[in-house]
N, CA, C and O atoms as CSV, one atom per row, in Angstrom:
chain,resi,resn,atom,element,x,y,z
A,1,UNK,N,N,0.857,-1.165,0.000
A,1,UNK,CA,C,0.000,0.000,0.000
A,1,UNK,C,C,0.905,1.229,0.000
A,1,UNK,O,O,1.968,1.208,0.620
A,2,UNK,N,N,0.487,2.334,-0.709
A,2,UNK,CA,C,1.374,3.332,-0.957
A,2,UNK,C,C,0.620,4.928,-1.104
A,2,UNK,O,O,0.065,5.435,-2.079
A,3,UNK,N,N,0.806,5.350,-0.016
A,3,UNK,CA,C,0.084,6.381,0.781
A,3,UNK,C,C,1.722,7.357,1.170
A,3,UNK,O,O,2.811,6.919,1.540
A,4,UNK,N,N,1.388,8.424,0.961
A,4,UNK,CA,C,2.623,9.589,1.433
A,4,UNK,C,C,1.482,9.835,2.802
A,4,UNK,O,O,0.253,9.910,2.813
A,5,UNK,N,N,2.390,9.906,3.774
A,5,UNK,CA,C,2.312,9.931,5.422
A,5,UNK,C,C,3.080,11.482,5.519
A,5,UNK,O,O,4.298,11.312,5.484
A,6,UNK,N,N,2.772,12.699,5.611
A,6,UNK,CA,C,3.287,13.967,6.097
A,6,UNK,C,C,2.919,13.957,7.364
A,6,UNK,O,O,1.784,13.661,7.739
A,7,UNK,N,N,4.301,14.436,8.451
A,7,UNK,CA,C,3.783,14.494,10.135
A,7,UNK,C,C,4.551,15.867,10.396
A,7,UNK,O,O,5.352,16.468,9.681
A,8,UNK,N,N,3.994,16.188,11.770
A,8,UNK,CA,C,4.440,17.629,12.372
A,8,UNK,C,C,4.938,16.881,13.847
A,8,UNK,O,O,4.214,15.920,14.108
A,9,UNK,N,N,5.556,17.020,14.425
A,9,UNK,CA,C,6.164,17.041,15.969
A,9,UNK,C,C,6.607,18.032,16.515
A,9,UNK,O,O,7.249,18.792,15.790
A,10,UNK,N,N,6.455,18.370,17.843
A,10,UNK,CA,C,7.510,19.600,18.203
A,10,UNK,C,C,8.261,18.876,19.453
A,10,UNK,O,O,9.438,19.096,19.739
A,11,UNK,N,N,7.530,18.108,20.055
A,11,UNK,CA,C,8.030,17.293,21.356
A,11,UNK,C,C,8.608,16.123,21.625
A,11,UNK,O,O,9.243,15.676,22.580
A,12,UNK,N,N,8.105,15.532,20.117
A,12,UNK,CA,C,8.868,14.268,19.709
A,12,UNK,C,C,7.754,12.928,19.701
A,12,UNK,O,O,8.036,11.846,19.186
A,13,UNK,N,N,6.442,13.230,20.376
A,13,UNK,CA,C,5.472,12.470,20.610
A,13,UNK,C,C,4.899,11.916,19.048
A,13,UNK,O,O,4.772,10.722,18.778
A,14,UNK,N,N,4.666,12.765,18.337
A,14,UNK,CA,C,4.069,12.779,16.839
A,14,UNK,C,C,5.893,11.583,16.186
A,14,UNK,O,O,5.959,10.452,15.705
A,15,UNK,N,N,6.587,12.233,16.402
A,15,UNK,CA,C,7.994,11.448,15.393
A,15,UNK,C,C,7.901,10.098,15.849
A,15,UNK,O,O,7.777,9.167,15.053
A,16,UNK,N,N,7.957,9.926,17.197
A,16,UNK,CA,C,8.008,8.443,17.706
A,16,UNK,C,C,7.020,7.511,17.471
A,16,UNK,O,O,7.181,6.291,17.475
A,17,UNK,N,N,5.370,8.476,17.140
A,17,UNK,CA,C,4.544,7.334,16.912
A,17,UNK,C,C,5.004,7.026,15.741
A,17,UNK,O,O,5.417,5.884,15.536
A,18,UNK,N,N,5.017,8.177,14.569
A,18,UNK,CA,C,5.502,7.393,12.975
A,18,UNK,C,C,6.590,6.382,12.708
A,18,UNK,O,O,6.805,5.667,11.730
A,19,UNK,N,N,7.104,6.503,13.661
A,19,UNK,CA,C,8.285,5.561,13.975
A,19,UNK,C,C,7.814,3.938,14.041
A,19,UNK,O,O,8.711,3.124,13.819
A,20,UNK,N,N,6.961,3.611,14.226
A,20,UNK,CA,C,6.407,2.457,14.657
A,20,UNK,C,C,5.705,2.028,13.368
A,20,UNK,O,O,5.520,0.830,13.157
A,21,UNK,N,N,5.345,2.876,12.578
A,21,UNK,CA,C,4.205,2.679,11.418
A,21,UNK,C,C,5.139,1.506,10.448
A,21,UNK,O,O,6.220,1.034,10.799
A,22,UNK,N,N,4.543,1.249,9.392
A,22,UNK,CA,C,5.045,0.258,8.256
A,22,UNK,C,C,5.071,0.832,6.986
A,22,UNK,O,O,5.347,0.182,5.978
A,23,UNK,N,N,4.773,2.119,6.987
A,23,UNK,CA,C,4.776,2.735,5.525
A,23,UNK,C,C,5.942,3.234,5.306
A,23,UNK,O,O,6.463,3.161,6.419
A,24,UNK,N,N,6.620,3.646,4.681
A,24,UNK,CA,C,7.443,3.596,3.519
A,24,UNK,C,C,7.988,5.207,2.958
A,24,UNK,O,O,9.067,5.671,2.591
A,25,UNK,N,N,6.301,5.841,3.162
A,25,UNK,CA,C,6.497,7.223,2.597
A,25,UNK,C,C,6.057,8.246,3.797
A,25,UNK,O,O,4.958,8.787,3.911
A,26,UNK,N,N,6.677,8.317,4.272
A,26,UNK,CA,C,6.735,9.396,5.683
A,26,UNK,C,C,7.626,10.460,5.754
A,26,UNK,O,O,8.832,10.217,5.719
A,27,UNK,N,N,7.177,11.727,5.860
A,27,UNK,CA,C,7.954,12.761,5.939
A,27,UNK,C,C,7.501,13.823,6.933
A,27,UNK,O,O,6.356,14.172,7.220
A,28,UNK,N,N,8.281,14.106,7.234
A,28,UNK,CA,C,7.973,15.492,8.377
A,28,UNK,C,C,8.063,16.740,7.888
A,28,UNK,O,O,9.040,17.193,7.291
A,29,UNK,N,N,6.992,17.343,8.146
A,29,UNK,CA,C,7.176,18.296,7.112
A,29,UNK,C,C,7.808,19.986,7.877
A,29,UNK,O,O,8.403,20.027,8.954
A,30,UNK,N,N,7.526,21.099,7.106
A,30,UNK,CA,C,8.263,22.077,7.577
A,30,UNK,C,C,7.244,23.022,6.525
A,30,UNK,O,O,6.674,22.608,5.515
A,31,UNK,N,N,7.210,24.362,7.074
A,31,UNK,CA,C,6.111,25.195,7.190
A,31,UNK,C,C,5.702,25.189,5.465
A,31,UNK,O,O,4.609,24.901,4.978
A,32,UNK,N,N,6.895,25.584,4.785
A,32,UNK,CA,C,7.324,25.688,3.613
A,32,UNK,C,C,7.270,24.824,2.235
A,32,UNK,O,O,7.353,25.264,1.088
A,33,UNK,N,N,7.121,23.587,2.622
A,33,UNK,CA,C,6.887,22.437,1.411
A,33,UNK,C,C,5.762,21.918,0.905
A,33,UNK,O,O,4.797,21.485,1.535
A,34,UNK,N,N,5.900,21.969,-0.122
A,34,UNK,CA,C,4.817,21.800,-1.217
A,34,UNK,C,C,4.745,19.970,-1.118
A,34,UNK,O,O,5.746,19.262,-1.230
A,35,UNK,N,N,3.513,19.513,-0.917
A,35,UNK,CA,C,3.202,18.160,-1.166
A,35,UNK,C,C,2.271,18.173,-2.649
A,35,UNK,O,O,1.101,18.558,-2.641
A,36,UNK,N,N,2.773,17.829,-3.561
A,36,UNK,CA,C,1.600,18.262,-5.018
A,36,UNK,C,C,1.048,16.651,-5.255
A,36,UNK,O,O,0.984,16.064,-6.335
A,37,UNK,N,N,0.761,16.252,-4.229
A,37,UNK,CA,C,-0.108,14.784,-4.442
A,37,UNK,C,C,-1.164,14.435,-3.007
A,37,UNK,O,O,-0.953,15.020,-1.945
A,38,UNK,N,N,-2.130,13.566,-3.134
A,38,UNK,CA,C,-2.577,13.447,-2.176
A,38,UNK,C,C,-1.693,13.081,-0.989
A,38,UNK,O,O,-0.516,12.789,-1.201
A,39,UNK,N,N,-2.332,13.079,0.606
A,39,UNK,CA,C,-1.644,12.898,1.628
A,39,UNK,C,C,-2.300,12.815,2.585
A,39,UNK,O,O,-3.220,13.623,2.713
A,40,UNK,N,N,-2.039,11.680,3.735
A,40,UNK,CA,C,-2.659,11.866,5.172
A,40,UNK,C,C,-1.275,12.774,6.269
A,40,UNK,O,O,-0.071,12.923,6.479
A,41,UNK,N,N,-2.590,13.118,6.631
A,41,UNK,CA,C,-1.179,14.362,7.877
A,41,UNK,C,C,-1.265,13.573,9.125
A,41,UNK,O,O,-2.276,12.960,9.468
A,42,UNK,N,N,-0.057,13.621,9.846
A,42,UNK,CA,C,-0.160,13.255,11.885
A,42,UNK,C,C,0.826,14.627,12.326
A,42,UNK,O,O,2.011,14.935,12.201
A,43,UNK,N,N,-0.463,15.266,12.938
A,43,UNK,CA,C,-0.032,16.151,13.731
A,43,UNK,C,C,0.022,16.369,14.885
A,43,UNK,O,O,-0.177,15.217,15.270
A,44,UNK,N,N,0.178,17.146,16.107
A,44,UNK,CA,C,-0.206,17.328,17.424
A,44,UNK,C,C,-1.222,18.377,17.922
A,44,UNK,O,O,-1.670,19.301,17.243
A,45,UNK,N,N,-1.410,18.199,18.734
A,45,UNK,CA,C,-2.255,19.599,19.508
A,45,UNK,C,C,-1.554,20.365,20.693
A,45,UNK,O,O,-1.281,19.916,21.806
A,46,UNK,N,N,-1.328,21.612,20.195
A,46,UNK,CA,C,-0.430,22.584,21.635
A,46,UNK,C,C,-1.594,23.613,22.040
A,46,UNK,O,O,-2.561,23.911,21.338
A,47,UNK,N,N,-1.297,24.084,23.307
A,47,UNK,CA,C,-1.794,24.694,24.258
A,47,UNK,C,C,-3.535,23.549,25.062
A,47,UNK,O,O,-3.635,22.483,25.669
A,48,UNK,N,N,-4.162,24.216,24.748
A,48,UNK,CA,C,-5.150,23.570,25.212
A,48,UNK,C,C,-6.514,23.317,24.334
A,48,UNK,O,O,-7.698,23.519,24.607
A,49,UNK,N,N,-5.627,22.602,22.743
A,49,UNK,CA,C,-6.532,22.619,22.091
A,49,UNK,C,C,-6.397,23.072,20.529
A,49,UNK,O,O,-7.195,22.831,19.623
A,50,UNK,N,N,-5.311,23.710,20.470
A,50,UNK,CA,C,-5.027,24.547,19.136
A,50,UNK,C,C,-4.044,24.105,18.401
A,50,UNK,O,O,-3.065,23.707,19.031
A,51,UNK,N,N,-4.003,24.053,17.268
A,51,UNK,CA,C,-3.595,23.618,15.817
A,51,UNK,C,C,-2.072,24.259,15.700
A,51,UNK,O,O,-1.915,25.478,15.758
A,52,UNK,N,N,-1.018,23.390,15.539
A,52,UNK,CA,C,0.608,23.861,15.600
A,52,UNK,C,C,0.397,25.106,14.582
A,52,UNK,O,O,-0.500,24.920,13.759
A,53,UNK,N,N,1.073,26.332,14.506
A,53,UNK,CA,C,1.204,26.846,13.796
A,53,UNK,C,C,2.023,26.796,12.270
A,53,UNK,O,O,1.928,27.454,11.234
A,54,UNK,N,N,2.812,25.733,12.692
A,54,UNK,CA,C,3.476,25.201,11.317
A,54,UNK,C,C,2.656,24.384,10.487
A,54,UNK,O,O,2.667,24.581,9.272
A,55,UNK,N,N,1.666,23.137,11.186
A,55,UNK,CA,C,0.776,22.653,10.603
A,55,UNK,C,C,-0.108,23.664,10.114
A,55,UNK,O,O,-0.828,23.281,9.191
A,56,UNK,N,N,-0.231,24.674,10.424
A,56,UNK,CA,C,-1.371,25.569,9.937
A,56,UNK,C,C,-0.680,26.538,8.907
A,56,UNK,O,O,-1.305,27.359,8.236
A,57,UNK,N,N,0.759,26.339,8.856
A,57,UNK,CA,C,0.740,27.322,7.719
A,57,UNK,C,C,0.909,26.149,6.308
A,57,UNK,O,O,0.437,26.237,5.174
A,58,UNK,N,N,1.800,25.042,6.949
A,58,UNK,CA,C,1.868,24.345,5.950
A,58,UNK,C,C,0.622,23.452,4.803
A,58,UNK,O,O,0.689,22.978,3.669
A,59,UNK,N,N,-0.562,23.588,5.967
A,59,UNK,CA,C,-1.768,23.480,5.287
A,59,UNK,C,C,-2.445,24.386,4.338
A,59,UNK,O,O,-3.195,23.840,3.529
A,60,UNK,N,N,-2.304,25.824,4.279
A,60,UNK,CA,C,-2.491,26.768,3.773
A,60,UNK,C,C,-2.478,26.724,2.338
A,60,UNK,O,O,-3.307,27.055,1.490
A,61,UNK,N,N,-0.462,25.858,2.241
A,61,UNK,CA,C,-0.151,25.904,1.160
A,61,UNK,C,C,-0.489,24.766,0.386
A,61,UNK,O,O,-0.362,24.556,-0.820
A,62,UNK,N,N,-1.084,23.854,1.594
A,62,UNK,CA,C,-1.071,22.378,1.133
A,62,UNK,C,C,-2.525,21.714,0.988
A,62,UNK,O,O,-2.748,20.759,0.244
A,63,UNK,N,N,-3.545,22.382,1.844
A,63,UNK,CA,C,-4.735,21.509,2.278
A,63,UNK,C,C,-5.562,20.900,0.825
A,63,UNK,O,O,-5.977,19.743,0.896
A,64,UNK,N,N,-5.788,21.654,-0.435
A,64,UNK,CA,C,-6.268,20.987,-1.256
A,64,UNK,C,C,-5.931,19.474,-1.223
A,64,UNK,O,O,-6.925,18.759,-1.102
A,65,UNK,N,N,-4.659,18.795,-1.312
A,65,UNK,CA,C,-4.264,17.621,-1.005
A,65,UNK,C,C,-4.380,16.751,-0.103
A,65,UNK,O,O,-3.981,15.594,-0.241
A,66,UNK,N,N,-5.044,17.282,1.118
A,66,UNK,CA,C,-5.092,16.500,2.229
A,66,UNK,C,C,-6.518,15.472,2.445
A,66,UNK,O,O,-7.679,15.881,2.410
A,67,UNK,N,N,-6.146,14.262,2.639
A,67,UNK,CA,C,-7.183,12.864,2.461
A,67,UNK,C,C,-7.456,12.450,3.762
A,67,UNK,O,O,-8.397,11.657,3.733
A,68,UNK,N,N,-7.017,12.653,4.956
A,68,UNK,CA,C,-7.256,12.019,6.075
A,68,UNK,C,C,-6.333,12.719,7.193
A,68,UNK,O,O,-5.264,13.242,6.877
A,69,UNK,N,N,-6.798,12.699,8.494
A,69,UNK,CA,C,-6.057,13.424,9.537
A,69,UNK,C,C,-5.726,12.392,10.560
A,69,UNK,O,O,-6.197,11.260,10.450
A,70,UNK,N,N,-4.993,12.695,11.485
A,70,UNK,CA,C,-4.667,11.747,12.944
A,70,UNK,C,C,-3.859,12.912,13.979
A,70,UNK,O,O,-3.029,13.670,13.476
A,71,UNK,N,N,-4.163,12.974,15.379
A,71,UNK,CA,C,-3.664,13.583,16.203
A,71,UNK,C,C,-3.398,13.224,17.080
A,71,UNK,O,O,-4.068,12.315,17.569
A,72,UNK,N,N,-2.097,13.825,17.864
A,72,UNK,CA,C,-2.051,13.454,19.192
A,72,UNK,C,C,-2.499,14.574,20.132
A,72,UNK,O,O,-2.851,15.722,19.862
A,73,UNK,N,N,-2.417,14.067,21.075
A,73,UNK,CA,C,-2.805,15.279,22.439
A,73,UNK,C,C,-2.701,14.609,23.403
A,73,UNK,O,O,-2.193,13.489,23.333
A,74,UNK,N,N,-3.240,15.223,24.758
A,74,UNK,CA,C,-3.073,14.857,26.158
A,74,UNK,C,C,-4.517,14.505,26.836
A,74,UNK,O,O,-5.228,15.487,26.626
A,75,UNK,N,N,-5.034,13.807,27.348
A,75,UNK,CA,C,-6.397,13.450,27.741
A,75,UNK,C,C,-6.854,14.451,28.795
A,75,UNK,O,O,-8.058,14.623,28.606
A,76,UNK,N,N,-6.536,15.006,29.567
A,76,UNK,CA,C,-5.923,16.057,30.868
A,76,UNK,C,C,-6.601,17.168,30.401
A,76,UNK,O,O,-7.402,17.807,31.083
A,77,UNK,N,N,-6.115,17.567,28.543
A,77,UNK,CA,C,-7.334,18.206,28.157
A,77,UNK,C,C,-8.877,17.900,28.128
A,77,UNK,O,O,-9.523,18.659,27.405
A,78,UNK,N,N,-9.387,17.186,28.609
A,78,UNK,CA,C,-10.928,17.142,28.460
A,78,UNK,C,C,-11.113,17.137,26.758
A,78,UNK,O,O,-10.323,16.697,25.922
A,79,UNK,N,N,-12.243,17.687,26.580
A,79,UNK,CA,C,-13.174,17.932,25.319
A,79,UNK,C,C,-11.970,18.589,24.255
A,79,UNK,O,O,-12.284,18.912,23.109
A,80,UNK,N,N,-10.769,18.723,24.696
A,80,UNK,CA,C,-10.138,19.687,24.118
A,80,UNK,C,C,-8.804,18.651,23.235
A,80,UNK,O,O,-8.037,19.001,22.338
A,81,UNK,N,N,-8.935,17.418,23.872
A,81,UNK,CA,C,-8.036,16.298,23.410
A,81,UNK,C,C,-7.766,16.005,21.760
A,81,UNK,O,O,-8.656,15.953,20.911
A,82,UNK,N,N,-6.791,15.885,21.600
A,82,UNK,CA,C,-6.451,16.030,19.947
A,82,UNK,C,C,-7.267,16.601,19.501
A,82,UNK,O,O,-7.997,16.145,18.621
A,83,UNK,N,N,-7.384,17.991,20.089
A,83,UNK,CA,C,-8.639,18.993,18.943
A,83,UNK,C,C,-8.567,19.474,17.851
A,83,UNK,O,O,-9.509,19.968,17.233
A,84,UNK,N,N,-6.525,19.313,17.189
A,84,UNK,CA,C,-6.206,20.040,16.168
A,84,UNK,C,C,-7.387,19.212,15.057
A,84,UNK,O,O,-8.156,19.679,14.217
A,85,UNK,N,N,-7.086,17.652,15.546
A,85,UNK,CA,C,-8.054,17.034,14.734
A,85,UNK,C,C,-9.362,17.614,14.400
A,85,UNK,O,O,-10.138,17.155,13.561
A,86,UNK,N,N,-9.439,18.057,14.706
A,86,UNK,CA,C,-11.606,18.576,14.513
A,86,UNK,C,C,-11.434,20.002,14.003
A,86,UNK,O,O,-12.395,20.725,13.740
A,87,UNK,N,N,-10.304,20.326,13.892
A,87,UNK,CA,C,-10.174,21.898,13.572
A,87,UNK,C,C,-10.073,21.350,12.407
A,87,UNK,O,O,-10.842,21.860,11.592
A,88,UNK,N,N,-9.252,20.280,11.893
A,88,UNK,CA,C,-8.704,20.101,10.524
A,88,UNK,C,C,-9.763,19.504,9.921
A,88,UNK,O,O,-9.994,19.856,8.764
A,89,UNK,N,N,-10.372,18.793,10.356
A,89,UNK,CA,C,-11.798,17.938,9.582
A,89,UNK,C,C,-12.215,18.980,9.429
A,89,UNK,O,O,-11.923,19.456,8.332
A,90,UNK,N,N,-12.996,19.801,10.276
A,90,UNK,CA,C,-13.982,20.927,9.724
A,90,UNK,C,C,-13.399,21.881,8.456
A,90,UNK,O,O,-13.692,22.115,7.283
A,91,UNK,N,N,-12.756,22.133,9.087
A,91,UNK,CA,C,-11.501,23.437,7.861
A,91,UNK,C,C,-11.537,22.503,6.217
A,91,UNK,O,O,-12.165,22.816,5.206
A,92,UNK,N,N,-10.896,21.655,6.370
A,92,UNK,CA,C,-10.417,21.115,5.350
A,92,UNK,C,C,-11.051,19.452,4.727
A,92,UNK,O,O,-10.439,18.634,4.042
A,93,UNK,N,N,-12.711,19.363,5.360
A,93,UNK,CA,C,-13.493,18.387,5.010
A,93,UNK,C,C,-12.489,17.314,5.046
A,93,UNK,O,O,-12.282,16.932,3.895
A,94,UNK,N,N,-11.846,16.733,5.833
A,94,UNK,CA,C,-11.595,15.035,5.698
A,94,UNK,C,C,-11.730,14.206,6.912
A,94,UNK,O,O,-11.588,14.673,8.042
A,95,UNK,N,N,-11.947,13.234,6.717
A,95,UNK,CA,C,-11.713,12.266,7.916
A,95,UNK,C,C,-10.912,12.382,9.508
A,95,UNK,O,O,-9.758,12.800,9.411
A,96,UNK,N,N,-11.235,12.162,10.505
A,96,UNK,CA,C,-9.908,12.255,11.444
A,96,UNK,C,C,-10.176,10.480,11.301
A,96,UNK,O,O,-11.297,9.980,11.214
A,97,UNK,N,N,-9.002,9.780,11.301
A,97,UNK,CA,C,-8.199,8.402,11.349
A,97,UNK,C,C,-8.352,8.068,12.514
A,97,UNK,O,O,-8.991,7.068,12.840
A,98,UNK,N,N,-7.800,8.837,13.301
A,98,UNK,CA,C,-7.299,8.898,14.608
A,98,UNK,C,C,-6.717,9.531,15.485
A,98,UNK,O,O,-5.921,10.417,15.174
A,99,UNK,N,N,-6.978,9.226,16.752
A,99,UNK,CA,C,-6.480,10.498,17.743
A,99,UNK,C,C,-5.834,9.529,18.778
A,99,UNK,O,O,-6.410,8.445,18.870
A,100,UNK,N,N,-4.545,9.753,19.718
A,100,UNK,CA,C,-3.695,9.426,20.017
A,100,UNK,C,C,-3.256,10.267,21.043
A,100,UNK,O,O,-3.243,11.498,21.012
A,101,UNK,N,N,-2.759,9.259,22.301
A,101,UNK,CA,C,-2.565,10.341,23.555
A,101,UNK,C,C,-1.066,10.084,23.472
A,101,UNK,O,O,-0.643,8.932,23.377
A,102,UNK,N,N,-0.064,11.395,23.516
A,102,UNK,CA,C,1.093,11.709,23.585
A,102,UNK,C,C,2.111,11.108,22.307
A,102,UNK,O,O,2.134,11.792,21.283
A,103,UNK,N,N,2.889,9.940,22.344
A,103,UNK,CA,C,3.164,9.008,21.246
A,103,UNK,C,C,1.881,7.838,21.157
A,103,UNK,O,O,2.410,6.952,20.486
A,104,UNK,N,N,1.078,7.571,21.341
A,104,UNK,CA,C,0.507,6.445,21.398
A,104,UNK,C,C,0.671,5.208,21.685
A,104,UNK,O,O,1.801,4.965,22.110
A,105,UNK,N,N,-0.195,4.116,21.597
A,105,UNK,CA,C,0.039,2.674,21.981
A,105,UNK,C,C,-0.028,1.869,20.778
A,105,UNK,O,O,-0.436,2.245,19.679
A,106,UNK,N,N,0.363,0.851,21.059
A,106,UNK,CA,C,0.006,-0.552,19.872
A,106,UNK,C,C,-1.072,-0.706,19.460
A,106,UNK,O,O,-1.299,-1.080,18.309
A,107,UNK,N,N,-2.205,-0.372,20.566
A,107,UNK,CA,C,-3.864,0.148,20.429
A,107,UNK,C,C,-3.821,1.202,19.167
A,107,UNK,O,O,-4.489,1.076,18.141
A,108,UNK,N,N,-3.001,2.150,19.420
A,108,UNK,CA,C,-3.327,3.628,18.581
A,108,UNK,C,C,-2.437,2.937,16.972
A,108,UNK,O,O,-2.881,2.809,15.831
A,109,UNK,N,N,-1.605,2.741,17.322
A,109,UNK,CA,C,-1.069,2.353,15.724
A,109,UNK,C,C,-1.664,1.283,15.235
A,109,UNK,O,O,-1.435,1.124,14.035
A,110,UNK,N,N,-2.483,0.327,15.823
A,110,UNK,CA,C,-3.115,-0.724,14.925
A,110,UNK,C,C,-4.483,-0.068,14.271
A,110,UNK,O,O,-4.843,-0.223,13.104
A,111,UNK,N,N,-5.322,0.878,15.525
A,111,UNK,CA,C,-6.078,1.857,14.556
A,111,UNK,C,C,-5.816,2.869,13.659
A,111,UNK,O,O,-6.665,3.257,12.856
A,112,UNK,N,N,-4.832,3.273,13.725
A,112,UNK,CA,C,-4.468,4.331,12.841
A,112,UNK,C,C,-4.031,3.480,10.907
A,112,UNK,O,O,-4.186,3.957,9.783
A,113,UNK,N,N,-3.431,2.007,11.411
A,113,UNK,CA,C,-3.110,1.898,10.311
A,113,UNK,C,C,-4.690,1.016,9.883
A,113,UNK,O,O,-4.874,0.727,8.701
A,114,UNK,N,N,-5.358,0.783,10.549
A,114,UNK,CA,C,-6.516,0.575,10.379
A,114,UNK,C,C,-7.862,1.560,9.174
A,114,UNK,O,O,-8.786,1.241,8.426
A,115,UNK,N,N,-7.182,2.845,9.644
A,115,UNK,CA,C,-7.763,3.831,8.727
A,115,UNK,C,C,-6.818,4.199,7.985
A,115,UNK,O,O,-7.136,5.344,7.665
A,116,UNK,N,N,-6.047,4.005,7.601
A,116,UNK,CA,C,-5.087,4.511,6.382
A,116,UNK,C,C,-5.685,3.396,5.405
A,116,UNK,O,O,-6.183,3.814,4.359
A,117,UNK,N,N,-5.687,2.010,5.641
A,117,UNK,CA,C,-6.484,0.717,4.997
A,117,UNK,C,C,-7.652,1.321,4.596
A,117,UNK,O,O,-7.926,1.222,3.400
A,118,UNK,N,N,-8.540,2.034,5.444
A,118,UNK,CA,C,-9.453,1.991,4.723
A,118,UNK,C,C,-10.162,3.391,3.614
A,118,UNK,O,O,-11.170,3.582,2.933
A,119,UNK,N,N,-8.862,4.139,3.998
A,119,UNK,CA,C,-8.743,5.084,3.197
A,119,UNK,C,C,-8.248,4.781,1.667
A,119,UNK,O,O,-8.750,5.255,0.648
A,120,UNK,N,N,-7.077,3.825,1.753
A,120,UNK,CA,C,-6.593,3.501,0.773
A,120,UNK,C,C,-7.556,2.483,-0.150
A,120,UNK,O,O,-7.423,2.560,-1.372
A,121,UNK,N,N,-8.385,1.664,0.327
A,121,UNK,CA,C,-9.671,1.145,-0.284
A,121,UNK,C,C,-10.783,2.234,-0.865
A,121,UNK,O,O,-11.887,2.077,-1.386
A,122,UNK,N,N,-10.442,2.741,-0.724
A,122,UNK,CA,C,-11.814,3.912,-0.884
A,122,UNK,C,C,-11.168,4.532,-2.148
A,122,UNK,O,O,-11.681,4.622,-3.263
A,123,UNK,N,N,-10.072,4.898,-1.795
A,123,UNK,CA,C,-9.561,6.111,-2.749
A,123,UNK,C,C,-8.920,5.277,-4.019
A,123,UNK,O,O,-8.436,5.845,-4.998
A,124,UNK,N,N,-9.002,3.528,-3.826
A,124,UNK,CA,C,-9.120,2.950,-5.050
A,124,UNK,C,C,-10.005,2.335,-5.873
A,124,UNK,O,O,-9.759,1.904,-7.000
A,125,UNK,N,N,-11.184,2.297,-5.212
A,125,UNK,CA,C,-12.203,2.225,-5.820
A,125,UNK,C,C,-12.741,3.322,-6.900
A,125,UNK,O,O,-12.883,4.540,-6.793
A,126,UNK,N,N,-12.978,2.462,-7.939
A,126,UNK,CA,C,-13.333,3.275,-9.095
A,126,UNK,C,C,-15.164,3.250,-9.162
A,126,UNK,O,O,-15.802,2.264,-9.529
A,127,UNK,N,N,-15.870,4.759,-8.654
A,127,UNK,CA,C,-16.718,5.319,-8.903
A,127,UNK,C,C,-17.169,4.921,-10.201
A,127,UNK,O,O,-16.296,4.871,-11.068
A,128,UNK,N,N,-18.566,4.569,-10.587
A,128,UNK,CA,C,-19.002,4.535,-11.784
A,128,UNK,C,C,-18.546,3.732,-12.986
A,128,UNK,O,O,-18.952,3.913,-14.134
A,129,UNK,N,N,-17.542,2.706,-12.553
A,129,UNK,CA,C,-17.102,2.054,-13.490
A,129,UNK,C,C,-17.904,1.026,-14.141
A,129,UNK,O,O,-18.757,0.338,-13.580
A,130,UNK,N,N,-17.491,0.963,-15.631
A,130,UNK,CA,C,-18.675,-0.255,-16.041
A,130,UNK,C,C,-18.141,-1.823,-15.358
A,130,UNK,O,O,-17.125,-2.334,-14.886
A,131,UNK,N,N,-19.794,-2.220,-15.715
A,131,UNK,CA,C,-19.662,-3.647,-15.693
A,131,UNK,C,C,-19.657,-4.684,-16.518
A,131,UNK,O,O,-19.506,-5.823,-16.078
């Protein structure tokens, strides 16, 4: 399966979960780079709830491309837990995958690659094709 994986970290929580993943095409990105193909993002949530500012600029330049989301955060936040996630679904209409406390567990990466599967089924299915 062949999915480009773009992630943001600032604490190291977001790098270490991708670390664990099985894909192939993972990059961390930086405010500035152009992704000109589809992409799922793993980002974090800082302060109490709000969207990294690098993820937010790099979406700016990038969000047309973006197919699916995943976040981490801290549970401690309440209602506010991986919220970048819900900022980014709403903003930029896609899926959240998954949400993830700090680096996550074996729990969080078997769901996460759980929805990349079923993203990647979807986005190969051919709409309207004859029979």
């Amino acid at each position: 399966m062949l999915v480009k994986i773009v992630f943001d970290s600032k604490t190291g929580n977001v790098k270490r979960f991708v670390a664990k993943l099985p894909f192939s095409d993972i990059v961390q990105l930086d405010a500035n780079m152009v992704v000109d193909e589809p992409f799922l993002l793993i980002t974090y949530t800082t302060g109490f709830g709000t969207m990294s500012p690098t993820t937010r600029a790099f979406l700016e330049n990038n969000g047309q491309n973006l197919r699916g989301v995943a976040a981490s955060g801290n549970r401690i936040w309440g209602d506010n837990f991986a919220h970048s996630a819900d900022v980014i679904r709403e903003t930029y209409h896609v899926p959240i995958l998954h949400k993830f406390e700090l680096s996550g567990t074996s729990s969080d990466v078997h769901a996460f690659i759980q929805g990349v599967e079923n993203y990647a089924t979807k986005s190969s299915t051919k709409v309207g094709s004859a029979q």
